[in-house]
C-alpha positions in Angstrom: 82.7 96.8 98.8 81.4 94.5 102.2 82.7 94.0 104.8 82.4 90.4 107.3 82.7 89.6 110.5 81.5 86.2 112.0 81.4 85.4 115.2 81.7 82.6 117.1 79.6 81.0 120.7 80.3 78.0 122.5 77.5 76.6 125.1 77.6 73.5 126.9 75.2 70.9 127.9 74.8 69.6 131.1 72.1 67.3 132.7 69.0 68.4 132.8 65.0 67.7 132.5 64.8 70.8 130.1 65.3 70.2 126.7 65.9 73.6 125.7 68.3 75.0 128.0 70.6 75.9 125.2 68.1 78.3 124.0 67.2 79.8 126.8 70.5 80.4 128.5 71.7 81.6 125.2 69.0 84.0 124.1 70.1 86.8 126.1 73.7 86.4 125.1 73.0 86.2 121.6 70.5 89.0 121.7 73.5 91.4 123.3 75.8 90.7 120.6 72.8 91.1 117.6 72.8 94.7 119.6 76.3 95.6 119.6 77.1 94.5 116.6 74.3 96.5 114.6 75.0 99.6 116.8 78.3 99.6 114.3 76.7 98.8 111.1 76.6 95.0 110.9 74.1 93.6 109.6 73.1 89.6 110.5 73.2 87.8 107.2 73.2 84.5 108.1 73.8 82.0 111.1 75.0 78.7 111.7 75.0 75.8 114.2 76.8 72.9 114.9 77.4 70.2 118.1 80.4 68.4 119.3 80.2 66.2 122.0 78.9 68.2 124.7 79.4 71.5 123.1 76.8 73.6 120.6 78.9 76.1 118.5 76.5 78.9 116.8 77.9 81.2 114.7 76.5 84.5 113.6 77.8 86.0 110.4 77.8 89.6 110.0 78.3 92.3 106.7 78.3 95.9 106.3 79.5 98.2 103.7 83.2 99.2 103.9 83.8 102.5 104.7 
């Protein structure tokens, strides 16, 4: 039997010349939770994305096997 986790990560735009700000100020906060999550078995199975307004939601959806 799996079990899921998803988790869920807001970022807002703001004004600026770069178009991928998003990215790069969210790498490094993605990239922690990929870590701690797989430290306790999950394992990153699929992701999502969507945007509202001035908001970018990402989610990352996690499984492992049930103990």
């Amino acid at each position: 039997m799996k079990e899921y986790k998803v988790e869920g990560l807001t970022y807002y735009t703001k004004l600026t010349a770069d178009a991928e700000h998003i990215v790069n100020s969210s790498r490094e906060e993605i990239q922690a939770k990929l870590d701690e999550y797989s430290k306790e078995g999950w394992r990153l199975v699929s992701t999502d994305a969507t945007g509202f307004g001035f908001a970018v939601y990402v989610y990352l959806y996690f499984e492992r096997d049930a103990s």
